[in-house]
N, C-alpha and C positions, 0 to 999 in steps of 0.2 A: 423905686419905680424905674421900668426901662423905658426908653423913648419912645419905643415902640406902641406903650400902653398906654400915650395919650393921645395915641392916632384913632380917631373912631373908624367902627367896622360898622358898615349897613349893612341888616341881609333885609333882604326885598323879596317880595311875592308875596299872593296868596296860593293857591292852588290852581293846577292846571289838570288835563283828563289824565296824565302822567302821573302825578306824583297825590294826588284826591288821595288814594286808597293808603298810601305810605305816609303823607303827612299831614292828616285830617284838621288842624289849625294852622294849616298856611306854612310856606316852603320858608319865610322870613324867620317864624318862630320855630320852626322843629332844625333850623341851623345856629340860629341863637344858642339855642339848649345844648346844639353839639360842642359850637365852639366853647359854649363856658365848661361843658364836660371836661374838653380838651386841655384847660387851662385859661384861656383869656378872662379878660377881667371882665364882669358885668357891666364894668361900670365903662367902658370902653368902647359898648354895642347898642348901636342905636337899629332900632326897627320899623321896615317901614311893610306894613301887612295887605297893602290895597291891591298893587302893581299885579295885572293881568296878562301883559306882554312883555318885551324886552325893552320897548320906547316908554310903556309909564315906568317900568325897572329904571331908569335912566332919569326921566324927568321929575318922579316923585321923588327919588335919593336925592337929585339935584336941589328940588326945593326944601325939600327937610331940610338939608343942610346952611341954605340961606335964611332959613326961619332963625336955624339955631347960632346965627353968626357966624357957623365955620369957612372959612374963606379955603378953595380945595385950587392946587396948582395941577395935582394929578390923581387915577382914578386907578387900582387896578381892580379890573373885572373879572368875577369865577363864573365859568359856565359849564353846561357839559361840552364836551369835546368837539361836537358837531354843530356845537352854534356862537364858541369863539367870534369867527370873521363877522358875525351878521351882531353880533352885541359891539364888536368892535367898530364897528360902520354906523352903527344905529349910538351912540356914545356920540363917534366923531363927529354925526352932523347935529343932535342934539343940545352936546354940550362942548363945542365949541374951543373955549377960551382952555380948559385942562387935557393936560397929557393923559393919554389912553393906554393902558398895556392891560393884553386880556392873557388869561390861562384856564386850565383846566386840570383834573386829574387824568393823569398820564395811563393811558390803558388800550389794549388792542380792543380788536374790533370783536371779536368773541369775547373778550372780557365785558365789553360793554354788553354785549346780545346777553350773555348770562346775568347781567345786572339787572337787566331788564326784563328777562324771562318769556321774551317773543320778536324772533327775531322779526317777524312779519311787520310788525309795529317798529321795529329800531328802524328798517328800508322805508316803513311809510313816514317813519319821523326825518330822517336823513333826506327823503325826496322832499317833504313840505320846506325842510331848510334852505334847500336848494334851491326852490320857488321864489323863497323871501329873499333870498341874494341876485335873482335875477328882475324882481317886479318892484322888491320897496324904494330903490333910487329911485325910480320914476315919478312913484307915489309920493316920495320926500318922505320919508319914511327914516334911511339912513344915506348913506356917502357910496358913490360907485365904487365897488369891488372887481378886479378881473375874475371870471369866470373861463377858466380855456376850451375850449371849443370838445375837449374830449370829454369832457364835463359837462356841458349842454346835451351832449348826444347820449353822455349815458343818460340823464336825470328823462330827458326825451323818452328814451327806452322804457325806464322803469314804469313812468305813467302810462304809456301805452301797455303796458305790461298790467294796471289796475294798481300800482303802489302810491294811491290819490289819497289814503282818510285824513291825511295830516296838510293837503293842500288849501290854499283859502280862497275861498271865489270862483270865477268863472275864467282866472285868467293862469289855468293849469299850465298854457305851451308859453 
């Protein structure tokens, strides 16, 4: 056995309006399935199928693992590409006591609009993102993130622009 296999893997979620149609039993178990495709050990992955955002992603992993005695110094996080920084910040202020390192699969931005199959929808995904990194510190949500000013002006732009369906609330600006 390598040491590596008796580090337990979470995948977390259920489904979200994104990924319903590709992973009809939940984004936790259609990752499960890949990773044991891939090789990992079953016995290795533990599953948590409730988690509807990125904060229960966080807090339910967290308590599973306290249920299960595992005691965690560090966490790393996979996301899509564009929501890295806001699972990073939503972790930090979460869960506190463990080190954070987030990643992603490495891919341009066409590669992702092609993954996706509408680009319209990647810009309304990428603006809602960009909402949550400027509104949920407030809310307590997660940990302030800098934001640089050419980056408010575009995300500005884009909703005035109508790239809203991925926004939450009433607090678009």
């Amino acid at each position: 056995m390598r040491a590596c296999d008796s580090v337990p893997r979470v995948f977390t979620g259920a489904t979200s309006p994104t990924t319903r149609g590709k992973m009809p039993r939940g984004e936790a178990v259609h990752y499960r399935e890949r990773a044991i495709e891939l090789g990992v050990p079953a016995s290795s992955i533990l599953v948590e199928p409730h988690a509807r955002n990125t904060g229960q992603n966080i807090t339910f992993t967290r308590d599973l693992l306290r249920a299960r005695g595992i005691e965690v110094a560090s966490v790393l996080l996979v996301s899509k590409p564009y929501e890295e920084r806001r699972a990073n910040a939503t972790a930090r202020k979460l869960w506190p006591e463990v080190d954070v390192l987030s990643t992603s699969t490495l891919m341009s931005f066409t590669g992702y609009v092609n993954s996706i199959g509408d680009a319209r929808l990647v810009v309304d995904m990428l603006v809602g993102a960009q909402q949550r990194l400027l509104i949920y510190p407030r809310e307590g949500f997660m940990v302030e993130v800098d934001v640089p000013t050419e980056v408010r002006v575009a995300y500005e732009r884009l909703c005035a622009e109508g790239f809203t369906s991925r926004i939450v609330g009433a607090n678009a600006g």
